[in-house]
KOLKOLVEX-906627 format. One record per residue (C-alpha): x, y, z; residue in one letter. Coordinates in Angstrom, 2 decimals. Layout:
BEGIN
u_v_w_residu
X_Y_Z_A
...
This chain:
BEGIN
u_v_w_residu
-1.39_38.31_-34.11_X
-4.96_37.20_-32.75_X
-6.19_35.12_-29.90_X
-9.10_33.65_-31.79_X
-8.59_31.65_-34.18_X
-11.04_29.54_-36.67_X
-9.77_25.67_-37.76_X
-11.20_24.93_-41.19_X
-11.40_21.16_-40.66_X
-12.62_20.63_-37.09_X
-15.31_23.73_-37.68_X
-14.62_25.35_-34.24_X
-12.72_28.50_-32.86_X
-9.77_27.79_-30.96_X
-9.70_30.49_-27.73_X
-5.68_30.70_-27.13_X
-6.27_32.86_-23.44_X
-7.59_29.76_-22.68_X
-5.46_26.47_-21.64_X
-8.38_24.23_-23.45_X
-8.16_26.65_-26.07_X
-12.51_27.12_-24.91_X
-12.96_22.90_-25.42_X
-12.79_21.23_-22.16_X
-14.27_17.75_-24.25_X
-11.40_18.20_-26.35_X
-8.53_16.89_-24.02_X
-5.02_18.22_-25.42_X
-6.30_20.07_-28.02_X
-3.66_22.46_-28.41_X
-0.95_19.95_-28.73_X
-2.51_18.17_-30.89_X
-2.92_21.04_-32.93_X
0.15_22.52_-32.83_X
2.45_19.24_-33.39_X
0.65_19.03_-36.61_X
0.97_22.80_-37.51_X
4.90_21.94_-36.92_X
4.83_19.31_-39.14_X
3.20_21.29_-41.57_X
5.97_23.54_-41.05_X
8.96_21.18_-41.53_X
6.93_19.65_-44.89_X
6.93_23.15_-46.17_X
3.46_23.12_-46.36_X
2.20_26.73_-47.14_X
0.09_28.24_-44.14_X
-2.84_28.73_-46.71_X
-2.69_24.71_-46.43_X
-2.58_24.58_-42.35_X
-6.56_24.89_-42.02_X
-6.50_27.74_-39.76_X
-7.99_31.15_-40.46_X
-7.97_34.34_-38.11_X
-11.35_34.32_-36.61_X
-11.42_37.25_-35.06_X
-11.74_40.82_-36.98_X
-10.69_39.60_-40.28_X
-13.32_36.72_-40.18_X
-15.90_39.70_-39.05_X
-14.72_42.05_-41.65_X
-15.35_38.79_-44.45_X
-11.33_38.66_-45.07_X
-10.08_34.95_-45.23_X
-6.68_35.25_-43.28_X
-4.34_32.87_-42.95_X
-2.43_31.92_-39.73_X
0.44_29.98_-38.31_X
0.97_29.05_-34.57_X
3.98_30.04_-32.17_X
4.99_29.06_-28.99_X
6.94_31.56_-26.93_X
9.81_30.45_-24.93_X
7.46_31.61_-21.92_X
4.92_29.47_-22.80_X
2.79_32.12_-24.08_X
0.52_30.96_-27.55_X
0.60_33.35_-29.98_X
-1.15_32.64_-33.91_X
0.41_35.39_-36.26_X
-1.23_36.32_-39.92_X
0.65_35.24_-43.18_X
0.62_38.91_-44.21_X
0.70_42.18_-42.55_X
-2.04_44.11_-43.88_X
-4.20_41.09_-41.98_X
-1.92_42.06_-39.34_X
-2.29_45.97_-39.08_X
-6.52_45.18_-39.42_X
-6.58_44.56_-35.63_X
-4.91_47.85_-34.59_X
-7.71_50.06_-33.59_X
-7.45_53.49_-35.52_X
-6.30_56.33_-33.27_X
-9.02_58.58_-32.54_X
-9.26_62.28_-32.53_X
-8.70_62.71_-28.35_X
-5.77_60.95_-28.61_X
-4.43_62.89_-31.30_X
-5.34_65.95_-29.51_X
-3.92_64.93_-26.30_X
-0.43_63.86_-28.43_X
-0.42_67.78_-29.68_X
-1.26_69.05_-26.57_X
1.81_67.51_-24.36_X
3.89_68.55_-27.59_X
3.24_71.60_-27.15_X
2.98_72.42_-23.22_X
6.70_70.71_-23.65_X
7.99_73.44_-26.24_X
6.96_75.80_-23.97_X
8.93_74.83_-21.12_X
11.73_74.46_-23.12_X
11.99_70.83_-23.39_X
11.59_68.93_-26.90_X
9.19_65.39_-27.46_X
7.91_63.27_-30.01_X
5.16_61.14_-30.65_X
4.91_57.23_-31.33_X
8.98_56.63_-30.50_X
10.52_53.30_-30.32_X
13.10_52.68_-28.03_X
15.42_49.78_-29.05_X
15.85_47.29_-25.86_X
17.94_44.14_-26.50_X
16.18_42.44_-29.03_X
12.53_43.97_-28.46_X
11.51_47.53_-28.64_X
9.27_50.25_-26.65_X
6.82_52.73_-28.70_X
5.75_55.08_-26.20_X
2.98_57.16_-27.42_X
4.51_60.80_-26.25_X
8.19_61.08_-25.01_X
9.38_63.94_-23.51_X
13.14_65.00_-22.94_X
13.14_66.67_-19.95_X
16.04_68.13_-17.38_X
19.31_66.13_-16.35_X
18.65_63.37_-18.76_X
15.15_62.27_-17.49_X
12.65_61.17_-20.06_X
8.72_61.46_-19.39_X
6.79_58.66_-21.64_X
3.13_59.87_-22.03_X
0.64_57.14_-22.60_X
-2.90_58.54_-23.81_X
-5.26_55.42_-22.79_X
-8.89_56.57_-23.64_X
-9.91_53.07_-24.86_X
-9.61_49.23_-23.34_X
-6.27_48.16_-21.55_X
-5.73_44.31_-20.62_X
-5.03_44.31_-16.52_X
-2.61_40.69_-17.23_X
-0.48_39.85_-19.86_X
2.46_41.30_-21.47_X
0.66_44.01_-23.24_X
-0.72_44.96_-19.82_X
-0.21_48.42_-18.36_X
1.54_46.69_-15.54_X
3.82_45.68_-17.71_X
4.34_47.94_-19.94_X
4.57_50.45_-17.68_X
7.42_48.24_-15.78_X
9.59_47.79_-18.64_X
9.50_51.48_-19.91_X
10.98_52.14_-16.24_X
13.51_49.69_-16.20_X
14.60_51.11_-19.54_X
15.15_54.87_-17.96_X
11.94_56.16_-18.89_X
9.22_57.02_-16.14_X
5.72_56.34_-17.21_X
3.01_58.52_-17.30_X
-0.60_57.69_-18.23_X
-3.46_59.28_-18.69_X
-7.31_59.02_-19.12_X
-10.48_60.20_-19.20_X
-12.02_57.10_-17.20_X
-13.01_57.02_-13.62_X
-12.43_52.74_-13.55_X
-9.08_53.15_-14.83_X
-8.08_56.10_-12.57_X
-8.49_54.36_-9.48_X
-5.92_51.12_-10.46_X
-3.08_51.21_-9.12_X
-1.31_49.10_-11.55_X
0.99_52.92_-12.31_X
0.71_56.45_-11.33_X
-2.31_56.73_-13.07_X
-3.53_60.67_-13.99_X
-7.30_61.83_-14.96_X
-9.22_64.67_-17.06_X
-12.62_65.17_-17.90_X
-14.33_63.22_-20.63_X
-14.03_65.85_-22.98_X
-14.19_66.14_-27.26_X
-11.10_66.63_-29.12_X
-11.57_70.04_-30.26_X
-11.39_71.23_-26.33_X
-8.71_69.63_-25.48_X
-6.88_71.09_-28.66_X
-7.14_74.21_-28.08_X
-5.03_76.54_-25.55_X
-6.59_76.52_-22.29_X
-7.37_75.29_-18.76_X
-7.20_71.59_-18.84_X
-7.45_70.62_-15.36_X
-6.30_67.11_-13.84_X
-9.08_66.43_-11.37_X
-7.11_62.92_-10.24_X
-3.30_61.12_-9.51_X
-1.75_64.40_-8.44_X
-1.36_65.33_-4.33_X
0.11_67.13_-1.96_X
1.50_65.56_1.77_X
-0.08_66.74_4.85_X
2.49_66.26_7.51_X
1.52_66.49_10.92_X
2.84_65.43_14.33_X
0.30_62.51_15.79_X
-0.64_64.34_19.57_X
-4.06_65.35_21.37_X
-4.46_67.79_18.61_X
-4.39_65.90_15.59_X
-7.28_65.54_13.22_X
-5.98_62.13_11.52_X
-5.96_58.89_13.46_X
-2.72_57.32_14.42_X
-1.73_55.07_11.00_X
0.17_52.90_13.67_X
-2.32_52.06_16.29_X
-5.84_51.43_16.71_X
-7.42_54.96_15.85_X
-7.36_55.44_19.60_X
-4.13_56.06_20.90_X
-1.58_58.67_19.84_X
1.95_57.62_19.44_X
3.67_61.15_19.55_X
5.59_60.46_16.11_X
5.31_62.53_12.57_X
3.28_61.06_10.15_X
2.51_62.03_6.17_X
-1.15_61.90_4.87_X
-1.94_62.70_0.77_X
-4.63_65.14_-0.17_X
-6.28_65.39_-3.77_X
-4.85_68.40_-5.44_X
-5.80_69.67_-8.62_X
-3.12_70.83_-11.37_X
-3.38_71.87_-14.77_X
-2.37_69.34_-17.58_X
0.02_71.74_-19.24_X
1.58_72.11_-16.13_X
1.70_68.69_-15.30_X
3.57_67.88_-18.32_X
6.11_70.65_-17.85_X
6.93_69.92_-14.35_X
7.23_66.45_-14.35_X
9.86_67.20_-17.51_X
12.14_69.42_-14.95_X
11.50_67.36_-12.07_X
9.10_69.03_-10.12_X
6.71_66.77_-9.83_X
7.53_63.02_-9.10_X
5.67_60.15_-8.91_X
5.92_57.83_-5.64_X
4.13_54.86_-4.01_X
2.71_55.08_-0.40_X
1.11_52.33_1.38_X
-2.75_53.31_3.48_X
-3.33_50.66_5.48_X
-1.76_47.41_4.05_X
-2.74_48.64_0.33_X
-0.38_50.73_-1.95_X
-1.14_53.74_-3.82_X
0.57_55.08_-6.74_X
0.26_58.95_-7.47_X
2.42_62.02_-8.35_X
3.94_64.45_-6.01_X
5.97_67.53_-5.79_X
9.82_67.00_-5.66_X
9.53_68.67_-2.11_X
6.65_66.70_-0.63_X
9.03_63.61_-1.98_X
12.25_65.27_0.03_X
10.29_65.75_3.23_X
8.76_62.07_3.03_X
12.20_60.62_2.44_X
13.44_62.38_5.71_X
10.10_61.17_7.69_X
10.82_57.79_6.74_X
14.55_58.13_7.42_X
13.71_57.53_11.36_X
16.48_55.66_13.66_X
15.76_52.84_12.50_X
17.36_52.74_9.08_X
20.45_54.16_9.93_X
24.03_53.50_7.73_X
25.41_50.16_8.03_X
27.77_49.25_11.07_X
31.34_49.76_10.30_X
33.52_47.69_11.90_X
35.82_49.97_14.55_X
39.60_50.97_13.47_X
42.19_48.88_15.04_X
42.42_49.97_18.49_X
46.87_50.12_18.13_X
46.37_52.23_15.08_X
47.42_56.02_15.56_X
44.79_58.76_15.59_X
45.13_61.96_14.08_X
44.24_64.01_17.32_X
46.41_63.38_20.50_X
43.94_62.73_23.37_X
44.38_65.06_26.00_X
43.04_63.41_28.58_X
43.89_59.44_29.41_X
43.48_57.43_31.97_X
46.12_56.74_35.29_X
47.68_53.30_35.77_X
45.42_53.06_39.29_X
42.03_53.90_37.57_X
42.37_51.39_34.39_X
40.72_48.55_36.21_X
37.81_51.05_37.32_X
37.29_52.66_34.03_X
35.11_51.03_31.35_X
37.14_48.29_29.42_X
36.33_50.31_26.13_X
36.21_53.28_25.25_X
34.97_55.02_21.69_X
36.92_54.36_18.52_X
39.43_56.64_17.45_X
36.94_57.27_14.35_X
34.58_58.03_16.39_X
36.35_60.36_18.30_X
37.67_62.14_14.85_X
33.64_62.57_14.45_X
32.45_63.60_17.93_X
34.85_66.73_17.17_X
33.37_67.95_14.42_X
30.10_68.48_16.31_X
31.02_69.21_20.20_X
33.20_72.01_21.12_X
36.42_71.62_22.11_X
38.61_72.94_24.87_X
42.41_73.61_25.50_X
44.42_70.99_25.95_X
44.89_69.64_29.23_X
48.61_68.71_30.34_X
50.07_65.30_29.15_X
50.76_64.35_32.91_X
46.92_64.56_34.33_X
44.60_61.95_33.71_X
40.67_61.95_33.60_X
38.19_59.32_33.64_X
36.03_60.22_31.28_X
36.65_60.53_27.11_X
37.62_63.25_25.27_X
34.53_64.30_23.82_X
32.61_64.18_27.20_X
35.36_66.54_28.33_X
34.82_68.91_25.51_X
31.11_69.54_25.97_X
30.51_72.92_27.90_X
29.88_72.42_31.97_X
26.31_73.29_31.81_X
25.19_70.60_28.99_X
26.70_67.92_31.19_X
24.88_68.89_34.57_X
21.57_66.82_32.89_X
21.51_64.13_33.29_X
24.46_62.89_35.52_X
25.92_60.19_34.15_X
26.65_58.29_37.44_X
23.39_58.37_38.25_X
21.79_56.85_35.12_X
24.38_53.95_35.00_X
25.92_55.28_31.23_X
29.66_56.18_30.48_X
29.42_60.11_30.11_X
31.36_59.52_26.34_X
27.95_57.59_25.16_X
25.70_60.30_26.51_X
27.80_63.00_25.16_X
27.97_61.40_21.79_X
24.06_60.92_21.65_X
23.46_64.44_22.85_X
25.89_65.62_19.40_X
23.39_63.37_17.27_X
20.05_64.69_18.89_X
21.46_68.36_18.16_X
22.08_67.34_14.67_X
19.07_66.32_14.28_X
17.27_69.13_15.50_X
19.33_71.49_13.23_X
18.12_69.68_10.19_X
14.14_70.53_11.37_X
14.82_74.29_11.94_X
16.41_74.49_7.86_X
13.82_75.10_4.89_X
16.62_75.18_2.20_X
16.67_72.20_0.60_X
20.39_72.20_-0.40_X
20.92_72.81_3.06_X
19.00_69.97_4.58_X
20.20_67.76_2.16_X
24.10_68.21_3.83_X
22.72_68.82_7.75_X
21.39_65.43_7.43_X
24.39_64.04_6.04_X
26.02_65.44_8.89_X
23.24_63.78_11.56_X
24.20_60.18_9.25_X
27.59_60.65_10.64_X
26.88_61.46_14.18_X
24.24_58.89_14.60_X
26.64_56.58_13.05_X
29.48_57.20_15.59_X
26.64_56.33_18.20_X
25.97_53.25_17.20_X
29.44_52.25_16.58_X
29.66_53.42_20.58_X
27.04_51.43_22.05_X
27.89_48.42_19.96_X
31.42_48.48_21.19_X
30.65_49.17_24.92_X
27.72_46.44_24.91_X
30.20_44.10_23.45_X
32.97_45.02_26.02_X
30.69_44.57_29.04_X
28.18_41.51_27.90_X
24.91_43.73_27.63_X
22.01_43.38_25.37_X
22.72_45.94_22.68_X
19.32_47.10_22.05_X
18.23_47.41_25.48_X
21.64_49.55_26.16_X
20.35_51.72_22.99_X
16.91_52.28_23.93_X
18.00_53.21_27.67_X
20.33_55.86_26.07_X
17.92_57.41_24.17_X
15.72_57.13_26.60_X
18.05_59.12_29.28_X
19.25_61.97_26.97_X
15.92_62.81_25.01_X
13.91_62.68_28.32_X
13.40_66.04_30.56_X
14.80_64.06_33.88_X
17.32_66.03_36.12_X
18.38_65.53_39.32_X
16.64_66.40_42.44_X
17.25_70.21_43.44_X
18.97_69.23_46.60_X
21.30_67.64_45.20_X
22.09_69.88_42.58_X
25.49_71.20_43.44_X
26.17_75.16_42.22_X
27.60_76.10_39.20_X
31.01_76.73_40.33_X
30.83_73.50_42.30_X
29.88_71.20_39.43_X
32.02_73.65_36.74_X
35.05_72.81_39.32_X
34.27_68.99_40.08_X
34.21_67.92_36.30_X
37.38_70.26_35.67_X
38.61_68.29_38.39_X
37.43_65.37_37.24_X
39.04_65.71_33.65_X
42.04_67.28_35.21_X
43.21_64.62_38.39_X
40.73_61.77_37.19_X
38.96_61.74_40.05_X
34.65_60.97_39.99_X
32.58_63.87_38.69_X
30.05_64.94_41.25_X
C-alpha cells in the first residue's frame, strides 16, 4: 500500500492523508475518482487499465506500479499495488542496530531462563500482530519488544499509540525502545532509551545501560520537613498526607529485559500536574503506590445490611432492658458487622442473659483503658461507632509497620473488612436518626484519630471508670 499515488490521465499525484487528496481546486476529487475506479472494477477492467501508478518509491526507484483503490469500512483510503514485490519495495530494510538489539533481548532472555522469538505474528480475529521481539516470561505474561530506531507516525493505525494499544488488549505488554531523545520523551507508551550506539557494541556482551523510562518512587510524608511541594495545594501549604514522587534511575538493558519477563519490573502511568507519564517501575514501588492511592476514599462498595430478624451466629451478651429501648439509639450495628468487629477487638466473658447494657457488644469487648479516650457521651457518638473505627485505624496501622509483601497484601485485606463494617455503621445510624452521612463520617474520624481527652479533673480513676463501664455493660446504666 502507498499514500501517494500518480493518475496517468489527469497528470497529478493524488495525496490520500489528505481529504482533497492535496487539490483544494479540485472539489470531490476523490469520489470522483474512486466511483470510476469501481466501475472499472465491476467492468473487469485490469488495474494496468485504471490510470493510476504508485507514485511514491516505486515511481522514484523508475518501477511503473500499478494500483487499485480501497475504502475501509472506517473510512480510511488505502491504494494497494497489483503485485507484491511492488508491495514489499516500501518496507524499509532492517538495519544492523535493530538486528543487534533483536539478538541481544534473545539472549539476555535465555539467560534468565525464559524463551523469545523475533518477528512473531499473533493471530487476532481476522487481523494479526508481528511484534518485533516476544518474550515468554513468568505466569503466562508475554513482553513484546519493539526496536524503533527509525520514523514512527504519532496518528493513524500504524501509530505507536495504536499499536502499542492493541498488542495490550491482546495480553501482551509493550515495550519499546530507542536510541532517540524526541521519541523518549512521548508519552504515547512506556517508552525506554539507550545511547546512540553502532551495532557491533550493542552485540556484544556488556554494559548496555538504559539512561531513560525506568524509575524508582520516592515516598515521603508532605510536613515542615519535606523537600517536594505539596502536589495538592499551591506549593505553599502542607497537607500532612503521603505522597509518591518518580526519580530517573538507571538499569542495565539485559536486566531490563529479564525483569520485566518475571515481573519485576512493571510499567505504570502517573499523572504530574494534570499531564500523564508513562514509565517502568519495580513490582514493589507499584505495590506501595497501589496502597498510597488506596486512601478512604475508595473503599469496597456498600453492602446492603442483613435482615435485622435474621439469626446471628454469636449470641449477644449484652441487650438492652424494656425501660432503656426508647433511650437507646434506634439502630444498632448489623449482625455482619458485629461477626466482623470480633475478629479484630478482644472479647470478654459472657455476661449473664438477665443484665442488660446500653452499649453494643463490640464496645463492651474493647479493654477499659482504650475506651477512657475519648468518652463517647461527650463527643455526641454511640460508643459501638467509635469502637468500630478505632478496630479499622488499628488495622490500618498494622499494615504500615509490615515489609513482607505477602503479608501486607492479607493485613490490608483485613483493614477492607474493618473499614467496610464502618461504613456499613455510620450509614445505618445516619439513616436511623436523619443525619447527613458524610458529616457523621468525617466527625468520627475526626474524634477517634485526634489526640483530644478529657479534662484531668474530670478524669475519674482507673478503678472508677474500669467499674462504671462494667457497670454500665452489666445493669445498663450510663458509662461515666
Amino acid at each position: 500500500m502507498a499514500n501517494s499515488v500518480w493518475h496517468t490521465k489527469f497528470r497529478i499525484h493524488l495525496d490520500l492523508t489528505r481529504n482533497d487528496l492535496g487539490h483544494p481546486e479540485y472539489p470531490d476529487l476523490w469520489d470522483t475518482i474512486y466511483r470510476m475506479d469501481r466501475m472499472y472494477a465491476a467492468r473487469g477492467v485490469p488495474v494496468s487499465q485504471r490510470d493510476l501508478q504508485c507514485g511514491g518509491v516505486c515511481q522514484e526507484a523508475g518501477v511503473t506500479a500499478w494500483m487499485h483503490l480501497r475504502l475501509r469500512a472506517n473510512g480510511r483510503r488505502e491504494a494497494v499495488h497489483e503485485r507484491a514485490e511492488d508491495e514489499e519495495r516500501h518496507v524499509l530494510p532492517m538495519s544492523d542496530e535493530h538486528k543487534a538489539y533483536q539478538e541481544r533481548i534473545l539472549r539476555a532472555a535465555e539467560d534468565g531462563g525464559f524463551r523469545g522469538d523475533s518477528e512473531v505474528r499473533t493471530r487476532v480475529g481476522r487481523s494479526w500482530i508481528q511484534t518485533d521481539t516476544l518474550i515468554e516470561g513468568a505466569d503466562g505474561r508475554r513482553i513484546g519488544w519493539e526496536v524503533q530506531l527509525s520514523s514512527a507516525s504519532v496518528e493513524g493505525p500504524r501509530s505507536v499509540r495504536a499499536r502499542a494499544a492493541k498488542a495490550e488488549k491482546n495480553g501482551i505488554t509493550p515495550a519499546w525502545h530507542t536510541d532517540r531523545a524526541d521519541y523518549a520523551q512521548r508519552q504515547d507508551t512506556q517508552w525506554t532509551r539507550s545511547n546512540n550506539l553502532p551495532a557491533h557494541v550493542i552485540a556484544k556482551t556488556g554494559d548496555l545501560r538504559v539512561i531513560w523510562g525506568f524509575r524508582a518512587m520516592d515516598f515521603w510524608r508532605c510536613d515542615l520537613r519535606a523537600v517536594y511541594p505539596c502536589p495538592d495545594g499551591n506549593g505553599v501549604r502542607r497537607c500532612g498526607k503521603h505522597h509518591a514522587t518518580p526519580k530517573p534511575r538507571d538499569i542495565l538493558f539485559d536486566d531490563l529485559v529479564r525483569e520485566t519477563a518475571a515481573g519485576a519490573v512493571v510499567p505504570i502511568q502517573f499523572r504530574i500536574g494534570t499531564k500523564p507519564q508513562r514509565f517502568w517501575v519495580t513490582s514493589e514501588d507499584r505495590g506501595r503506590l497501589d496502597e498510597l492511592r488506596a486512601d478512604d476514599s475508595q473503599m469496597p462498595a456498600f453492602q446492603q445490611a442483613e435482615p435485622l430478624a435474621r439469626a446471628s451466629w454469636n449470641r449477644p451478651t449484652c441487650r438492652l432492658s424494656p425501660r432503656e429501648t426508647a433511650d437507646a439509639l434506634p439502630t444498632s450495628v448489623p449482625t455482619s458487622a458485629d461477626r466482623t468487629a470480633q475478629a479484630f477487638v478482644p472479647t470478654q466473658p459472657s455476661a449473664p442473659a438477665r443484665e442488660a447494657h446500653s452499649m453494643s457488644e463490640a464496645a463492651c469487648a474493647q479493654p477499659v483503658e482504650s475506651r477512657s479516650v475519648p468518652y463517647p457521651e461527650a463527643i455526641g457518638l454511640p460508643a459501638e461507632l467509635v469502637a468500630l473505627q478505632r478496630a479499622a485505624d488499628s488495622q490500618w496501622d498494622r499494615l504500615g509497620q509490615l515489609n513482607d509483601n505477602e503479608e501486607r497484601k492479607y493485613q490490608r485485606l483485613r483493614w477492607y473488612e474493618a473499614a467496610a463494617v464502618v461504613q456499613e455503621a455510620v450509614t445505618k445510624y445516619a439513616r436511623a436518626n436523619h443525619l447527613n452521612r458524610c458529616d457523621l463520617e468525617k466527625r468520627l474520624r475526626h474524634v477517634v484519630r485526634s489526640a483530644t481527652t478529657r479534662p484531668q479533673a474530670e478524669q475519674p480513676s482507673a478503678s472508677t471508670d474500669g467499674a462504671g463501664l462494667l457497670g454500665a455493660c452489666g445493669t445498663g446504666s450510663t458509662p461515666g
